[in-house]
KELOVEX-793088 format. One line per 4 residues: their letters; for each residue z, y, x of C-alpha. Coordinates in steps of 0.1 Angstrom, whole numbers, plus 5000, padded with zeros to 4 digits. Layout:
N
A) Z,Y,X; ...
# end
This chain:
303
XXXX) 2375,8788,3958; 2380,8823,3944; 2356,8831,3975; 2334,8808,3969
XXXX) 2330,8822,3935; 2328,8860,3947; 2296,8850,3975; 2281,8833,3938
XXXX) 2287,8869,3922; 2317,8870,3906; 2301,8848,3875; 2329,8849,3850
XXXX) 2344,8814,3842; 2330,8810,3808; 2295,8815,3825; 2305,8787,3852
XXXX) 2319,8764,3824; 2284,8759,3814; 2274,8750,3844; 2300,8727,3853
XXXX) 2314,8712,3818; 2345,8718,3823; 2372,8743,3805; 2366,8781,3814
XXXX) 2409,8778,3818; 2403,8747,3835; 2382,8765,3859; 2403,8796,3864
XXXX) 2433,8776,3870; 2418,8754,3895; 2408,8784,3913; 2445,8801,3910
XXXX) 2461,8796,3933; 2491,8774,3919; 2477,8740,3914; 2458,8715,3933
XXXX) 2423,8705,3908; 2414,8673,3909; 2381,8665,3930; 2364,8662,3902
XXXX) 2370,8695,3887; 2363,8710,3928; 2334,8697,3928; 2321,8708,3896
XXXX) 2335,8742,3902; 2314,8743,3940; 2284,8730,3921; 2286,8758,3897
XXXX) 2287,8781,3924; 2259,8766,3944; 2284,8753,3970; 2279,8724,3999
XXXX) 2297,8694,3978; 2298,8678,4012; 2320,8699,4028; 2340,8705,4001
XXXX) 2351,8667,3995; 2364,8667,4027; 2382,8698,4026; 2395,8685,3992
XXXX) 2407,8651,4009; 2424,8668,4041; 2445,8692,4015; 2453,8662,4001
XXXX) 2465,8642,4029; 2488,8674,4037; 2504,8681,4004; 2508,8641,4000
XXXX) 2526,8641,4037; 2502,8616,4048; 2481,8640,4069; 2454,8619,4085
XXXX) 2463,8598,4123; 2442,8607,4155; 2421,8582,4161; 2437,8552,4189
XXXX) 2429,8551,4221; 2397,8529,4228; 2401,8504,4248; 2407,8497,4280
XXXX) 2434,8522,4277; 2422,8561,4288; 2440,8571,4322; 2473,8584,4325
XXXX) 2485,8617,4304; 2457,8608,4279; 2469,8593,4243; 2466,8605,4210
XXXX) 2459,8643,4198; 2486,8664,4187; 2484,8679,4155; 2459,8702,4143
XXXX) 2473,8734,4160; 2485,8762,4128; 2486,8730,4104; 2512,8742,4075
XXXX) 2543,8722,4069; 2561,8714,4037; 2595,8728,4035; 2622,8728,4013
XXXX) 2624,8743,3979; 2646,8773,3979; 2658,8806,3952; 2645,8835,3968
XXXX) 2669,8867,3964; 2672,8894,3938; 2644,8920,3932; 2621,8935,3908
XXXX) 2599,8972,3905; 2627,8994,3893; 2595,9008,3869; 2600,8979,3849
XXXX) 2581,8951,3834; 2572,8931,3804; 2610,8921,3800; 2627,8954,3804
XXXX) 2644,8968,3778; 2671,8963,3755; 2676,8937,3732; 2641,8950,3706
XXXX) 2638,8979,3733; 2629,8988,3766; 2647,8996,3801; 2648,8980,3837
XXXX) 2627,8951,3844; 2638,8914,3848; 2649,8900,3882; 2621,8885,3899
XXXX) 2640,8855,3914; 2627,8824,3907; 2627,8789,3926; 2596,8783,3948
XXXX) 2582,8747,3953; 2582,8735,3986; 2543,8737,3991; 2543,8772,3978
XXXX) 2534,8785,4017; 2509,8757,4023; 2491,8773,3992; 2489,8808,4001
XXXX) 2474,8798,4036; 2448,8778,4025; 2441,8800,3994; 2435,8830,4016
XXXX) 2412,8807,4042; 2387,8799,4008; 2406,8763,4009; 2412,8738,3979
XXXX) 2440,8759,3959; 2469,8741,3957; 2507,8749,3943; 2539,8734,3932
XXXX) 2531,8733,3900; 2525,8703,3878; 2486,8699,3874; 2479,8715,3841
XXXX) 2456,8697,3816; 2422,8713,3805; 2426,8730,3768; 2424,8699,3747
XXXX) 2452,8693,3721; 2484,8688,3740; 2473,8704,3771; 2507,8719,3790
XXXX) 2515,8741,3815; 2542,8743,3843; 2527,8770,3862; 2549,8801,3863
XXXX) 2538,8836,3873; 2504,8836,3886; 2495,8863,3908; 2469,8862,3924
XXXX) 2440,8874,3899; 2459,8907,3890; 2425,8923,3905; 2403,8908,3881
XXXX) 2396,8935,3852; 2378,8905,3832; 2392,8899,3800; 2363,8867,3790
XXXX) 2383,8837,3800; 2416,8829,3785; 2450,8840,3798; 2473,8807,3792
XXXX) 2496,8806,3817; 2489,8835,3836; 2518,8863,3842; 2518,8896,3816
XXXX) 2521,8917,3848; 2499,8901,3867; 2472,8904,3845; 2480,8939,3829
XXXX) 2495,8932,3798; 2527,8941,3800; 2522,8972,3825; 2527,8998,3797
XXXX) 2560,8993,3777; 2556,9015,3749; 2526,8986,3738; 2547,8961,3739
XXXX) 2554,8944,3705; 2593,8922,3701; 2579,8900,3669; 2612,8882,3673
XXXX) 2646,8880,3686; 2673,8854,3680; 2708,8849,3699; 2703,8831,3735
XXXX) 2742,8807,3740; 2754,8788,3767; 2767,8753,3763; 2797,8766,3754
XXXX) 2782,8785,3723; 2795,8818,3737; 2766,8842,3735; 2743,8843,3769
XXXX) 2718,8870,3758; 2691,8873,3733; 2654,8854,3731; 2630,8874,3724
XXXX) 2587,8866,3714; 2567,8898,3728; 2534,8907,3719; 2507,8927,3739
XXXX) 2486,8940,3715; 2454,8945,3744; 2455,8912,3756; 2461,8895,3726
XXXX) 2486,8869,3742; 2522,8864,3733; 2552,8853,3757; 2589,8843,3757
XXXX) 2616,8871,3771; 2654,8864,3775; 2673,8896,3781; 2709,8892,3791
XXXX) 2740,8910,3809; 2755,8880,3820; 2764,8886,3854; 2765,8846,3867
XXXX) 2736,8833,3882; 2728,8801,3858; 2695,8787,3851; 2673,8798,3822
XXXX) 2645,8780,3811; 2616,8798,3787; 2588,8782,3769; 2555,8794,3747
XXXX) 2542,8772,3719; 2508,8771,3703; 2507,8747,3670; 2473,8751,3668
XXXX) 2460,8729,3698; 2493,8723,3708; 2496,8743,3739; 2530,8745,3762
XXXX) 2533,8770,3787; 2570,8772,3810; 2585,8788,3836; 2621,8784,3848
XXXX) 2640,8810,3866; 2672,8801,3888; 2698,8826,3899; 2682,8850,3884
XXXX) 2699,8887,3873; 2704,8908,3847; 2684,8923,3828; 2665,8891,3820
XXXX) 2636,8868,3826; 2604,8864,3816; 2576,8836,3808; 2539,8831,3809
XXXX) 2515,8838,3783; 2498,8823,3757; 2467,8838,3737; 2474,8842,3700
XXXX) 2435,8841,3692; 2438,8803,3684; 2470,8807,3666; 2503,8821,3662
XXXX) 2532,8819,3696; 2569,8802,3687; 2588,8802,3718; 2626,8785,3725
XXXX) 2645,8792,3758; 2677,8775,3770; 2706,8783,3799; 2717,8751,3820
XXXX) 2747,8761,3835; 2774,8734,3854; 2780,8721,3819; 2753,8711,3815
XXXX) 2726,8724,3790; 2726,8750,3764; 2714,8748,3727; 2677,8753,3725
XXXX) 2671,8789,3710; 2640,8793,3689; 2622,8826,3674; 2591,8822,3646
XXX) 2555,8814,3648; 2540,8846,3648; 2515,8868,3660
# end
């Protein structure tokens, strides 16, 4: 889809919006990477582009048959039966499986990252480790062939009041210098935002525990300033590999942005963004641990 959109001219998604009624988020999202659109939205989004609708339907249905496990059966045999050695076709050759969800391993860019620093400050940058859906793989192929875009992500809702997002860390427009269409959900680094540290605003930090009520680390709201978008940070030095959930929240139409990081390391995690240009960012992170889970930790609405 992203192709599709470069042989239109690299329109930007507000300008496609018009053309296909739908969301300029809505749009960029579908074309992301990290969730499978509805045909509807596809096909609006090929129609804006001056696309073949046709082909595109069915390209939409056979991703959809794979990612739903129910990839489509050879034809039978006609009969009378075909001669000896002849049956069935075997699978389309190449043809991605799902496989199991999994925690990748430790890394990170020791230059740091929109969660480095200090509690307030700055300093290494936040373990990348994250879990991976099982249909993560599936979606880079098809992405890169100019196929449906599909993720392991919950579909995300267009912008309306009470739209939310489960996306976490989307990559894959870190080469697009536009600024028009909004950044919900996208990753700080991936879109620039969090690149220089010293722009990097903490409008709020309050005490991170485990179930236990011993202190995990501290939850921080950071601002960037250039992109006009807020996210939440959790900086720890808690050496055990628990689970940390982060979330963004928008009053003003209701927006929900999270990401989850498992077995992840010191010096934190970080979570998607939000813009502030519709309204002020509270977020509230929380560590699940074999305890179960910890309080819910919650900054200000600010921006």
């Amino acid at each position: 889809m992203r192709r599709l959109r470069e042989e239109a001219g690299s329109p930007t998604y507000r300008a496609l919006s018009e053309r296909a009624h739908y969301s300029p988020t809505v749009l960029s999202r579908a074309a992301g990477g990290r969730v499978f659109p509805s045909l509807e939205v596809t096909l609006a989004f090929v129609r804006a582009c001056g696309g073949d609708e046709g082909a595109w339907a069915r390209r939409w249905h056979r991703v959809s048959e794979e990612i739903s496990g129910r990839a489509a059966e050879p034809p039978e045999p006609p009969e009378p039966p075909a001669p000896a050695g002849d049956g069935p076709s075997s699978p389309i050759p190449g043809a991605a499986e799902a496989g199991g969800g999994h925690d990748a391993g430790p890394g990170g860019d020791p230059d740091g990252g929109p969660d480095a620093g200090s509690d307030g400050g700055r300093g290494g940058l936040a373990g990348r480790v994250r879990r991976r859906g099982r249909l993560l793989a599936l979606a880079a192929v098809l992405v890169v062939a100019g196929a449906v875009a599909l993720g392991t992500a919950a579909r995300g809702v267009g912008l309306a009041p009470g739209w939310t997002s489960r996306n976490q860390h989307v990559t894959d427009r870190a080469g697009d210098a536009s600024r028009a269409e909004d950044m919900d959900g996208d990753d700080p680094r991936a879109r620039g935002c969090g690149d220089d540290l010293d722009t990097i605003d903490t409008l709020d930090a309050v005490p991170l525990n485990l179930p236990d009520g011993s202190r995990f680390g501290t939850l921080r709201l950071r601002r960037s300033p250039e992109c006009d978008t807020a996210w939440a940070s959790a900086h720890f030095d808690n050496p055990h590999l628990y689970t940390v959930w982060l979330a963004a929240h928008r009053p003003a139409d209701n927006a929900q942005v999270r990401s989850q990081w498992s077995n992840n390391t010191p010096p934190g995690s970080y979570g998607d963004m939000l813009s502030l240009a519709p309204g002020c960012v509270w977020v509230e992170g929380w560590v699940v641990t074999g305890q179960g889970e910890g309080p819910h930790a919650r900054t200000r609405c600010l921006r």
